[in-house]
C-alpha positions, 0 to 999 in steps of 0.5 A: 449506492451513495450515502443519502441524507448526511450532510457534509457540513464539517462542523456537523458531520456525524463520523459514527452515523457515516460508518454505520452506513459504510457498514452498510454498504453505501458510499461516501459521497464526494462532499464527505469524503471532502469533509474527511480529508479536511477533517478539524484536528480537534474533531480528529479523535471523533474520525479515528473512532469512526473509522475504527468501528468499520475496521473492526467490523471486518478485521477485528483488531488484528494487525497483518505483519508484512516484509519487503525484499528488493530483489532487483534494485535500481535498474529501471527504464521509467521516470517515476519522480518519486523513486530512487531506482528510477533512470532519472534518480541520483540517489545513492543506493545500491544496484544489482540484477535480480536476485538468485533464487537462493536468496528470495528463499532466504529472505522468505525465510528471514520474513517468517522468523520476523513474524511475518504474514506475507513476503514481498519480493519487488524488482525495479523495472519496467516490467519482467521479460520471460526468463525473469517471470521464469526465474521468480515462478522457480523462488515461488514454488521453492517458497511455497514447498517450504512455507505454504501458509506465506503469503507470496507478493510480487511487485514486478511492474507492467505485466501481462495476463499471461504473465500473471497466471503463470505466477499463479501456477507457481504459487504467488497470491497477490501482485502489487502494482500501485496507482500511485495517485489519481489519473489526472495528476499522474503525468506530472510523476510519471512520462514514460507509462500512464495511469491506465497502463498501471490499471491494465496491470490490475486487470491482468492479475485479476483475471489470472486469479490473483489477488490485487495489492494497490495503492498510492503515495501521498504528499507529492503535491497532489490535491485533495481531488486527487486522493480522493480519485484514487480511493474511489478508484481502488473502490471501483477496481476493488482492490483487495489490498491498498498499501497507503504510503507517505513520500518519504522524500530521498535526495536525487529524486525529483521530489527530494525537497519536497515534504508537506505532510503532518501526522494529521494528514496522514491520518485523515488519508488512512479514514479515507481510505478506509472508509471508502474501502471498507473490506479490503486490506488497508496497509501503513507503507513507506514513510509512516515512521518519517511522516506519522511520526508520534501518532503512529499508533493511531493508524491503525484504528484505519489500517490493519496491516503494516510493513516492517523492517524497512521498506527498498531503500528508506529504512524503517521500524524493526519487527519487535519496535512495531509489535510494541507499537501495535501492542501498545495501541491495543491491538494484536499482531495475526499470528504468523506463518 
């Protein structure tokens, strides 16, 4: 249902009382999730603590570490403006076929003596052909044998129900494949797929009975009516995990030149999406180190986990610089696998 009775009204919106209706089990309605993103910075204080209460609710005031490994990089056939292993990218990064099985173990390996709750094994590619689901079915199950407490993600683009389930089979648990941003806006990152194919995606893995791991880039131009669509819609797809990420703008890519974020936006999207997805995990992804910068701290009074290490090809905040920044904001890393 939609909440009833508060006003939008920026200057008098009451952040506390919207959460307590969130926790409630309304929605925001349109204008307050407007008033959210257009927040007054000196009002933001109010929407962090707001936004912490419905955090806590649920998550309490741990912080799920995770680790990104990129097992195929920089050989993909789509034309997202925004990636650096896209077709169209010049970007210099390095290129190589997927990884051997013996290396997605050891990487996993790696993510556990980090601390990590969940390892991330991401391909870049248009979607896996049968040999490659094959291959990663094999790292899962080698994966699972030795750490059955890891939880197993896979990002490996468009893929099919039947796919999906042979995954699950082996061991994997949640399949991210972000919608990036809303419908409307997505041609203008992206020609050689649609936004729907990406939520035919999403159905695919839930039917398999896996977990769902999507969410969206922001600061590629996009409007406000855009973040907005997209947290609506990880709402109404009820994704059990939403990364949130802050372009990080790579030079050879489309959007090379583009920065317009600050660390209040940034923030404001985190409320956002929070408050809009009150039970599913909300994580801080790329570009939070670049984007947030010295506020980074208060991301997670909205999210309740975050990558480290790095991310495919930007670099990122180790493990023991982020657990002190966790700490330090007075929240706890969940203990790992």
């Amino acid at each position: 249902m939609a909440l009833q009775g508060a006003t939008a009204s920026l200057g008098v919106i009451d952040f506390q009382e919207m959460a307590g209706r969130v926790l409630a089990g309304a929605e925001l309605d349109r204008a307050e999730a407007h008033a959210i993103l257009n927040c007054p910075d000196e009002r933001l204080d109010e929407l962090l603590k707001a936004t912490r209460k419905v955090r806590e609710a649920v998550f309490g005031r741990r912080v799920k570490v995770c680790l990104l490994r990129n097992a195929q990089s920089g050989i993909c056939s789509e034309d997202c403006h925004y990636c650096s292993q896209s077709r169209i990218s010049r970007a210099s990064i390095p290129v190589y076929r997927m990884q051997s099985v013996a290396l997605l173990l050891e990487g996993a390996r790696q993510a556990v003596e980090t601390g990590a709750r969940r390892y991330c094994m991401v391909c870049s590619m248009r979607g896996p052909r049968a040999r490659e689901v094959e291959h990663l079915a094999e790292a899962c199950e080698r994966i699972r044998s030795e750490f059955p407490r890891l939880e197993l993600c896979l990002s490996l683009g468009l893929m099919t129900f039947e796919q999906a389930s042979e995954l699950k089979r082996a061991g994997a648990g949640w399949i991210n494949h972000n919608l990036n941003t809303s419908r409307r806006f997505y041609p203008e990152i992206c020609t050689t797929h649609t936004w729907d194919d990406r939520v035919a995606t999403i159905q695919n893995v839930r039917r398999a009975g896996l977990a769902t791991c999507s969410g969206g880039i922001v600061g590629m131009g996009e409007s406000d009516e855009d973040i907005l669509d997209l947290g609506y819609a990880a709402r109404r797809l009820r994704i059990d995990s939403v990364p949130v990420n802050f372009l990080h703008p790579i030079a050879g890519t489309p959007l090379g030149g583009l920065h317009a974020l600050t660390p209040e936006r940034c923030l404001k999207v985190a409320c956002l999406l929070r408050m809009l997805n009150p039970t599913s995990e909300v994580r801080a992804a790329g570009g939070r180190e670049l984007n947030v910068g010295p506020r980074q701290a208060e991301l997670f009074d909205a999210v309740n986990s975050v990558f480290v290490n790095g991310y495919l090809t930007t670099p990122g905040w180790d493990h023991a610089r982020t657990r002190e920044l966790i700490e330090r904001a007075g929240f706890e890393v969940e203990a790992p696998a």
